[in-house]
Backbone bond lengths (Angstrom), bond angles and torsions (degrees), N, CA, C in turn:
res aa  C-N    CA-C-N  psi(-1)  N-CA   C-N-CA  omega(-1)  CA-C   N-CA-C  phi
1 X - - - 1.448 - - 1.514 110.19 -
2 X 1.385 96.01 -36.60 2.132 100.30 -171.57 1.502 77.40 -62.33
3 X 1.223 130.95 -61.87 2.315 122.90 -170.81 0.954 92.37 -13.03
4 X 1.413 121.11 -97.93 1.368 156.82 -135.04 1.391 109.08 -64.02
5 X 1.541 115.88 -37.87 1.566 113.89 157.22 1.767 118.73 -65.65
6 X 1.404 100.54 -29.29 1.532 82.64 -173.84 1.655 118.86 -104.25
7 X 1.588 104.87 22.62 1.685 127.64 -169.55 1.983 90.57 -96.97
8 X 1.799 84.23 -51.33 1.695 87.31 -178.68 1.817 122.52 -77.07
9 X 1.316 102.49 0.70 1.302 92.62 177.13 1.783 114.63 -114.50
10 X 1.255 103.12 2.14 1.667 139.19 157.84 1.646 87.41 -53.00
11 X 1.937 94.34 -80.39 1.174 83.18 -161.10 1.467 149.16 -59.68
12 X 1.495 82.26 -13.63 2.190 103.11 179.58 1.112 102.83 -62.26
13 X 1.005 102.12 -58.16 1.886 120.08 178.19 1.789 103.80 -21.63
14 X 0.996 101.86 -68.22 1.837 138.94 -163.26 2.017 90.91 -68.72
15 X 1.016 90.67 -54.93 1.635 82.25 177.53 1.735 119.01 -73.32
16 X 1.192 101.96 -35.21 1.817 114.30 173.35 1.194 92.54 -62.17
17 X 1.161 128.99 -83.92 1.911 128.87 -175.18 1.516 111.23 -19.73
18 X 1.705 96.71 -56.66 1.539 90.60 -165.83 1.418 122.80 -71.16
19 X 1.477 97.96 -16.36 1.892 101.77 -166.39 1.927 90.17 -100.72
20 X 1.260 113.50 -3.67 1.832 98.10 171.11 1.630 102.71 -85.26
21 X 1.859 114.95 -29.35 1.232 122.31 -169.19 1.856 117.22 -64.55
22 X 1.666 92.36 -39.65 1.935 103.58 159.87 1.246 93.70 -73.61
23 X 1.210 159.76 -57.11 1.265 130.63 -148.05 1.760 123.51 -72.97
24 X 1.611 89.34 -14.48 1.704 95.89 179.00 1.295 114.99 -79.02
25 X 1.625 95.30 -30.50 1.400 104.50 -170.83 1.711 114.49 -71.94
26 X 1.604 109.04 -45.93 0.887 100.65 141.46 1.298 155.83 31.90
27 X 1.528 106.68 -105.22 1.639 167.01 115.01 1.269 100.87 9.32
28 X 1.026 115.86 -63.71 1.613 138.04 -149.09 1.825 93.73 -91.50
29 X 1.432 102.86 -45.15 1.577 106.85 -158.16 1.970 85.36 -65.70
30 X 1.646 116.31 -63.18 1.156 113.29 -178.49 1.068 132.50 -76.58
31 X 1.348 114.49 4.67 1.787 106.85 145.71 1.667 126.10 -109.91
32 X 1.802 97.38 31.87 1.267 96.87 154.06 1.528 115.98 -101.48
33 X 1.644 104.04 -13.46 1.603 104.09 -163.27 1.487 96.02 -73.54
34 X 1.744 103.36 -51.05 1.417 114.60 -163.79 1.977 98.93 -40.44
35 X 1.492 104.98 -61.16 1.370 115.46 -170.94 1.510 103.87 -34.10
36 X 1.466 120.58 -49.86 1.441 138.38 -132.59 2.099 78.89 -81.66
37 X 1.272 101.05 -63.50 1.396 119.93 172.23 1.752 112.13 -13.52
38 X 1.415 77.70 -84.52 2.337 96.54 174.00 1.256 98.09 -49.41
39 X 1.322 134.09 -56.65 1.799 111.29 -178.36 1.012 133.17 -13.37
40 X 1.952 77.83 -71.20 1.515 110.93 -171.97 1.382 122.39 -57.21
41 X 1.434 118.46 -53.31 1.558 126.50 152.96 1.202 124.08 -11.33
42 X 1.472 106.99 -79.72 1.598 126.52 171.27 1.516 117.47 -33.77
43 X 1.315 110.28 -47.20 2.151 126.26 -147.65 1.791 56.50 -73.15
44 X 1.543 119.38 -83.87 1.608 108.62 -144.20 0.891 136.14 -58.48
45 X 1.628 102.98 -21.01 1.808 110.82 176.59 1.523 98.12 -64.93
46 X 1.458 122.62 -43.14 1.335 124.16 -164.96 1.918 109.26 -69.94
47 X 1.317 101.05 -47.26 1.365 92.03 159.53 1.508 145.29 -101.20
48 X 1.377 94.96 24.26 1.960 117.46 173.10 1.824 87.30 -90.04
49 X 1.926 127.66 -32.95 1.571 137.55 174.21 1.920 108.84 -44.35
50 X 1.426 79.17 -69.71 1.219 101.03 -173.47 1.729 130.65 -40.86
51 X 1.945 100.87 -58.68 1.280 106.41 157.17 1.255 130.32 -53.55
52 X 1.052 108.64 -24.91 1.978 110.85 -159.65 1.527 89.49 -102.34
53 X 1.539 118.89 -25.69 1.875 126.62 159.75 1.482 95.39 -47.03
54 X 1.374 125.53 -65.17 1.426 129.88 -167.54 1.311 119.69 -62.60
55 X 0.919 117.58 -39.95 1.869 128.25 171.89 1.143 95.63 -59.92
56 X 0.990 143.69 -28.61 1.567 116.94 -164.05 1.147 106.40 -124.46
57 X 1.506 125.49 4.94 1.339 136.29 172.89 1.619 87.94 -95.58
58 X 1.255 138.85 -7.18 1.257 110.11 -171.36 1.965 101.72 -132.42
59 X 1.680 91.49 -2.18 1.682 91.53 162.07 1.666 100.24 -98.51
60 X 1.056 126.59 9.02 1.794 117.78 172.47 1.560 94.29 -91.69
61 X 1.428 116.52 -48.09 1.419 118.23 -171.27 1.570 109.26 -60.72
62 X 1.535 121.14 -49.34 1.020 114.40 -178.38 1.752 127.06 -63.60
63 X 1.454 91.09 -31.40 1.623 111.87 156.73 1.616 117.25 -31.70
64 X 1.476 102.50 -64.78 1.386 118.82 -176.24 1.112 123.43 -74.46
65 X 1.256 105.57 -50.42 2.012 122.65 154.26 1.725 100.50 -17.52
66 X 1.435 96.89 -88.20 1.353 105.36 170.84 1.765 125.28 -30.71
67 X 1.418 115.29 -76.01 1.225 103.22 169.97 1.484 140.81 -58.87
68 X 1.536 92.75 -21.37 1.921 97.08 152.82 1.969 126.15 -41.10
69 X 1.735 82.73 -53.50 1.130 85.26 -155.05 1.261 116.25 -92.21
70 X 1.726 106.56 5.37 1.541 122.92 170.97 1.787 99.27 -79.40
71 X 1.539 119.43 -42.11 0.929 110.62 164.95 1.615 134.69 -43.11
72 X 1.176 80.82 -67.06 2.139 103.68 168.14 1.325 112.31 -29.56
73 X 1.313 121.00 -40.97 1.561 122.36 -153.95 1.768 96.98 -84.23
74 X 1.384 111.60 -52.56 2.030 77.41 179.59 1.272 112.76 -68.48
75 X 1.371 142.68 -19.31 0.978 126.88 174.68 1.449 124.45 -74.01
76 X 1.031 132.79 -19.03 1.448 148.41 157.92 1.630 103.22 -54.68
77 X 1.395 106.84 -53.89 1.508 94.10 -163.56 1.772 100.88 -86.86
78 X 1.319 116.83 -37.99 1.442 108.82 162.63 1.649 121.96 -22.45
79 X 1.786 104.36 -50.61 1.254 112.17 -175.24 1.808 107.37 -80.06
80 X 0.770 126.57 -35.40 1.596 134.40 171.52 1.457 90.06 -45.25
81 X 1.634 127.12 -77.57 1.627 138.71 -174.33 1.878 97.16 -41.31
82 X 1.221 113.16 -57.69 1.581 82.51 -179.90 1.473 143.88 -107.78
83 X 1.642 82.84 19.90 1.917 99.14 172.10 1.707 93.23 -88.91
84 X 1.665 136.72 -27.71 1.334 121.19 169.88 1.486 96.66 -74.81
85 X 1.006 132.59 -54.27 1.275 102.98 -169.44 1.843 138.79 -90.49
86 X 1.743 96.72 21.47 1.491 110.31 138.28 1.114 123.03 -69.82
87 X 1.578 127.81 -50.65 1.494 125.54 136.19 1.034 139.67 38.76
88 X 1.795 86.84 -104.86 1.271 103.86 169.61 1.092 128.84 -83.25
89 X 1.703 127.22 -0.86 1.220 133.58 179.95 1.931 106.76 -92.22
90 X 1.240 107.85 0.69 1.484 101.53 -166.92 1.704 80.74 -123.32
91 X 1.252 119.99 2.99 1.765 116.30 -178.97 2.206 89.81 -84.59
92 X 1.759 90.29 -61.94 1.081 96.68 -176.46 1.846 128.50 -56.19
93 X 1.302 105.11 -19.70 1.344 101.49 178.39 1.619 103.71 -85.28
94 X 1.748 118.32 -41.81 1.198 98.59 175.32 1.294 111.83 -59.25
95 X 1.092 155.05 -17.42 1.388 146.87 -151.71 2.116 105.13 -88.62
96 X 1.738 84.74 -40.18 1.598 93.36 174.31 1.613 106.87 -70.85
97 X 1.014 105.77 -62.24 2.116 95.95 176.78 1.418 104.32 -33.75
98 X 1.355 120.34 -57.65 1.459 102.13 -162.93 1.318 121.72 -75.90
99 X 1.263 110.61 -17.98 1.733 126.13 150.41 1.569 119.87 -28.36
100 X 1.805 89.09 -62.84 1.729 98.98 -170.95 1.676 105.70 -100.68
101 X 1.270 115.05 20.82 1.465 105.53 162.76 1.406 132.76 -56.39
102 X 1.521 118.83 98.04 1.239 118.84 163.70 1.263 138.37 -46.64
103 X 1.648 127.78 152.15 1.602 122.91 -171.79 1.547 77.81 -138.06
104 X 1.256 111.73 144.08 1.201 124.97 173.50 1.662 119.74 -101.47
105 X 1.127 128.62 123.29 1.691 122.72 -143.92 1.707 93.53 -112.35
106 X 0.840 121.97 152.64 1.691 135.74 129.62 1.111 139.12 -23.84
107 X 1.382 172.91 55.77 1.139 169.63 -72.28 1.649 103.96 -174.08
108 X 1.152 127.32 129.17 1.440 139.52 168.53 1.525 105.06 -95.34
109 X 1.147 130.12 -51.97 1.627 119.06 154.43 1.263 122.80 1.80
110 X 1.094 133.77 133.90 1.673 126.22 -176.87 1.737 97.55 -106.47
111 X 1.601 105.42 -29.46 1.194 122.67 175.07 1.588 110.50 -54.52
112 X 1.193 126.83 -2.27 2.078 116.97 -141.53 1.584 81.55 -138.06
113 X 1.207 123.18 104.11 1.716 150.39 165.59 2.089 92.97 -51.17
114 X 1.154 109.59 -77.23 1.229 124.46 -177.65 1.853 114.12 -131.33
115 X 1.296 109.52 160.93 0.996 110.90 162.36 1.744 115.90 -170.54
116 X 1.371 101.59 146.13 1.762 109.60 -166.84 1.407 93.97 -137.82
117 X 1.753 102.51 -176.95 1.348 123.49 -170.30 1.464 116.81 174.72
118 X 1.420 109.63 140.35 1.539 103.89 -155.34 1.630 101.98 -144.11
119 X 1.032 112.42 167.14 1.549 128.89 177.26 1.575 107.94 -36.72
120 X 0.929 147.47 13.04 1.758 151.75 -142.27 1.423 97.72 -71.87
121 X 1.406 121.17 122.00 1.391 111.80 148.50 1.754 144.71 -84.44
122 X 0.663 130.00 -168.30 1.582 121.29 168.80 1.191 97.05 -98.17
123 X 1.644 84.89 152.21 1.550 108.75 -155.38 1.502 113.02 -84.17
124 X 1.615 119.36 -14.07 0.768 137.24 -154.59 1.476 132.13 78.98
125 X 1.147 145.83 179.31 1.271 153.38 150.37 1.725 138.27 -163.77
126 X 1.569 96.37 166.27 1.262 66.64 -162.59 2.306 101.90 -122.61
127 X 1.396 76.94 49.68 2.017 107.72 167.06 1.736 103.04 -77.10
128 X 1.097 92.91 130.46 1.974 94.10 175.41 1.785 86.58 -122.62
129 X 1.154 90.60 156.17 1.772 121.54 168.25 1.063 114.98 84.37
130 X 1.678 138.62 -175.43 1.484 128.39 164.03 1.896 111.12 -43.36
131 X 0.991 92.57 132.48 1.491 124.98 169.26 1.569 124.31 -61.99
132 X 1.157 118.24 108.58 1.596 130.23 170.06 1.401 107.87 -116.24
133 X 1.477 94.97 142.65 1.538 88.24 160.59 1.207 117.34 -112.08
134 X 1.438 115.57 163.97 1.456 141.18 168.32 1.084 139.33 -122.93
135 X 1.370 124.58 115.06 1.338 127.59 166.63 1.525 137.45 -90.47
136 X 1.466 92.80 24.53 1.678 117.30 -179.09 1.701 85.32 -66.11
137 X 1.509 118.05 151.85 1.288 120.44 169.70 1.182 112.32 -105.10
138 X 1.435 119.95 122.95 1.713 128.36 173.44 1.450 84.27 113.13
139 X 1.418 147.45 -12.93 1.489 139.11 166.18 1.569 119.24 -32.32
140 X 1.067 129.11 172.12 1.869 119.32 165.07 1.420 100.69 -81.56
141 X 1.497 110.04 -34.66 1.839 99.54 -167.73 1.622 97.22 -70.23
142 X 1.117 138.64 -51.72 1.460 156.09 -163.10 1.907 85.56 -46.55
143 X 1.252 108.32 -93.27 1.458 131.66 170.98 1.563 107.85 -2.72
144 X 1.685 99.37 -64.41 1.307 98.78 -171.64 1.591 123.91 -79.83
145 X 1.454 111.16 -18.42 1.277 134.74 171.40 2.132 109.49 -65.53
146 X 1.164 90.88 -20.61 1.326 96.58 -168.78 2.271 107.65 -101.52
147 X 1.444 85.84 -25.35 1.579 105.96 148.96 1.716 128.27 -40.10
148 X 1.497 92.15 -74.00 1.102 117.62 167.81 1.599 139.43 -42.01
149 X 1.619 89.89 -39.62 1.450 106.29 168.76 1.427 119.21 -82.06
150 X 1.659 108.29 -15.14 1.798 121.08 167.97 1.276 98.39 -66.58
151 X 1.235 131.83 -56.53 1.175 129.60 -170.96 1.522 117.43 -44.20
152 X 1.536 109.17 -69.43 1.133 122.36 178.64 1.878 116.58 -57.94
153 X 0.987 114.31 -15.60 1.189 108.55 -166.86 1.961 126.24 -118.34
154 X 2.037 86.88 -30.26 1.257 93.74 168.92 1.742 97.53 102.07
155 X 1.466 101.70 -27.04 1.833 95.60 172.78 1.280 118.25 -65.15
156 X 1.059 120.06 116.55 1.982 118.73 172.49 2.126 110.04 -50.35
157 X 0.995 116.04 111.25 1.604 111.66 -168.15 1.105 117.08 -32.16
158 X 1.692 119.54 -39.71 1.334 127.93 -179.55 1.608 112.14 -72.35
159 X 1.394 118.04 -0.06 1.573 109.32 -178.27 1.342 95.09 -123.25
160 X 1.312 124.86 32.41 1.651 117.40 -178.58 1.863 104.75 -113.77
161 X 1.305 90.32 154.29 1.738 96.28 -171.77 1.408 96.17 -117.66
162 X 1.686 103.34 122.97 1.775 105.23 -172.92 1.423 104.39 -79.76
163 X 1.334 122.34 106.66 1.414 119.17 155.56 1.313 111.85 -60.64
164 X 1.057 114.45 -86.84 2.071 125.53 -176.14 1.571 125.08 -125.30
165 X 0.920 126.00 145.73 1.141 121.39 -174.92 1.485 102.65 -130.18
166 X 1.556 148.31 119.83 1.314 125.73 156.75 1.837 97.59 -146.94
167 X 1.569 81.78 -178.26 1.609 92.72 -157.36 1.820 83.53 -85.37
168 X 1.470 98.05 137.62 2.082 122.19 167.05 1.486 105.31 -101.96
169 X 1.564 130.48 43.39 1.543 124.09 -175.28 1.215 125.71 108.04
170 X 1.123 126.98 -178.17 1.545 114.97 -172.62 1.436 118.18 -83.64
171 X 1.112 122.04 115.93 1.334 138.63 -167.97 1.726 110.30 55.99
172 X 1.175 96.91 51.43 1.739 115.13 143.66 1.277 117.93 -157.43
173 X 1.676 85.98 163.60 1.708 113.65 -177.96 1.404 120.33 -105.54
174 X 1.299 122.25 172.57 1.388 119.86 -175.96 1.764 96.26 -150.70
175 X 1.465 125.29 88.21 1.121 125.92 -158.17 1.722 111.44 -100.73
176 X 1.096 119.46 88.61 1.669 101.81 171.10 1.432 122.29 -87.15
177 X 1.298 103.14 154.57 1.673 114.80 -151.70 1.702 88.03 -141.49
178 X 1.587 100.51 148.65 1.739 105.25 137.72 1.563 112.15 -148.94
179 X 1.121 120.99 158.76 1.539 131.19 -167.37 1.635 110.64 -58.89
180 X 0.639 109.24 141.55 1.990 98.96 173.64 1.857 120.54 -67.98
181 X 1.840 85.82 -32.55 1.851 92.33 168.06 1.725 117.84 -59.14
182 X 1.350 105.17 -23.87 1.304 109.18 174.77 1.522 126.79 -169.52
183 X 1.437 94.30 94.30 1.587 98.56 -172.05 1.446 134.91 -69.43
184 X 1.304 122.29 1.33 1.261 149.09 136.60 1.225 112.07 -17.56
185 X 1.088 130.55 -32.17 1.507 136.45 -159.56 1.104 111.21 -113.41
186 X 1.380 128.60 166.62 1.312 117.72 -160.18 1.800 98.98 -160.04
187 X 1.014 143.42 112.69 1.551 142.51 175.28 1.570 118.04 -116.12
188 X 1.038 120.20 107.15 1.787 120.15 -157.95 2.220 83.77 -100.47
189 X 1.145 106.28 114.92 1.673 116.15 167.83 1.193 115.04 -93.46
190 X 1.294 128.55 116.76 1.698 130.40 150.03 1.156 122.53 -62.09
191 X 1.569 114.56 135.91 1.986 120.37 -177.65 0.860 77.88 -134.32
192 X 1.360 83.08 148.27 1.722 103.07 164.08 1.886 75.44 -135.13
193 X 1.590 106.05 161.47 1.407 122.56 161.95 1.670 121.37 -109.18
194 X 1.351 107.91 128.15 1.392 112.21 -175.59 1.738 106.83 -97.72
195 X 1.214 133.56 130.10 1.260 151.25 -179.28 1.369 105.95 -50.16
196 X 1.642 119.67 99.00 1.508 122.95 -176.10 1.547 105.44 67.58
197 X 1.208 116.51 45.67 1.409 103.91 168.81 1.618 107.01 -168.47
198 X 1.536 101.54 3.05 1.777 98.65 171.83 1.515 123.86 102.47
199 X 1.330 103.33 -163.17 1.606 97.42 171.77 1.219 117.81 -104.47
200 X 1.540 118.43 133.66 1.679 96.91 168.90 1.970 119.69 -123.37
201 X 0.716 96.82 173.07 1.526 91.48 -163.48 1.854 103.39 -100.06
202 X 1.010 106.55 136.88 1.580 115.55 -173.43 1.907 113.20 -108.24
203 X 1.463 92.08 -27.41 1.681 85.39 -152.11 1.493 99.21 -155.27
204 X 1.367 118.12 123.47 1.744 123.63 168.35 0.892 120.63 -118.55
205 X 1.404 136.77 132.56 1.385 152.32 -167.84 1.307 126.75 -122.69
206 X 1.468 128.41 105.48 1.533 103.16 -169.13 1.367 106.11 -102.56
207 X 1.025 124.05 127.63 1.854 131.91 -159.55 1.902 115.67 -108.45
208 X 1.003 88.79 135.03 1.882 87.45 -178.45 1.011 112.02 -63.55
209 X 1.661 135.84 -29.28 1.627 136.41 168.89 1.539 109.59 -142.73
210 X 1.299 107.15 158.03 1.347 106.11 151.78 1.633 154.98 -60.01
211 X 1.336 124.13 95.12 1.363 119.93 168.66 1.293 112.52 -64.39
212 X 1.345 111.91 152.88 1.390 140.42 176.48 1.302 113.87 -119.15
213 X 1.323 150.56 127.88 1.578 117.33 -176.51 1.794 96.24 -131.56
């Protein structure tokens, strides 16, 4: 009988062991899921953060994107407006040089230092009917004759000193001038007059003295 008590208390033993040994396991099995579970939770909450971090990091950017480039745009086209109109300001200045391109002439004169002549147009005016001239001073023909010689010469009319003025043929002038900065100088201008269109200048001479004739 003592056997048989101590076979059966073997066996409790053996059965307690084994059913605490499933129970760990168990144990073990469901606190790996649970664990496995919370991971999982976490990874998505953290990256459900992240995306919706990114969306709005990339609707602020696009935000700004945008208002950058709402900004950007007059200034872009501002700069478009004045790279054409360097353009046209370097079209228009070449166009004036080649206007006032000088040729430097020959002169038999012993009197004539230098002398040139260039594309010059008439200056226009604003005389109606047959054409006279005048050498009344403060006249329109006078005025505009004295224009003309700005043109050709580069003197502003109001800074020119009238040496002589007389008529070179029918409907021309022969105007000598010198600058007020320096009267030393002396520039004799050819006009001729064009019919409704003024005086224009043909011919400049810069002379060692003044003739009178």
């Amino acid at each position: 009988m003592s056997d048989n008590h101590e076979t059966n208390t073997r066996r409790d033993r053996f059965e307690k062991k084994r059913t605490n040994t499933k129970l760990l396991t168990w144990l073990s099995v469901i606190g790996g899921v649970l664990v496995i579970v919370m991971l999982s939770v976490i990874f998505i909450g953290r990256e459900s953060d992240t995306t919706a971090g990114n969306e709005e990091n990339q609707a602020e950017e696009f935000a700004l994107g945008s208002s950058n480039q709402e900004a950007d745009e007059p200034e872009s086209q501002e700069k478009k407006d004045l790279e054409v109109n360097e353009v046209e300001g370097d079209d228009e200045e070449e166009e004036e040089e080649g206007q006032n391109d000088t040729e430097e002439v020959e002169s038999d004169d012993s009197n004539v230092k230098n002398a040139y002549k260039s594309n010059w147009e008439a200056i226009g005016t604003s005389q109606e009917g047959p054409h006279t001239t005048s050498f009344e001073q403060g006249s329109t023909d006078w005025q505009e004759m004295k224009q003309a010689v700005e043109v050709a010469t580069g003197i502003p009319s109001e800074a020119q000193i009238d040496q002589w003025f007389g008529g070179a043929g029918e409907q021309a002038v022969e105007a000598t001038v010198s600058p007020e900065s320096n009267q030393d100088e002396f520039y004799r201008v050819h006009l001729e007059w064009v019919e409704d269109q003024g005086w224009k200048p043909v011919l400049v001479e810069e002379l060692h003295e003044v003739e009178r004739r």
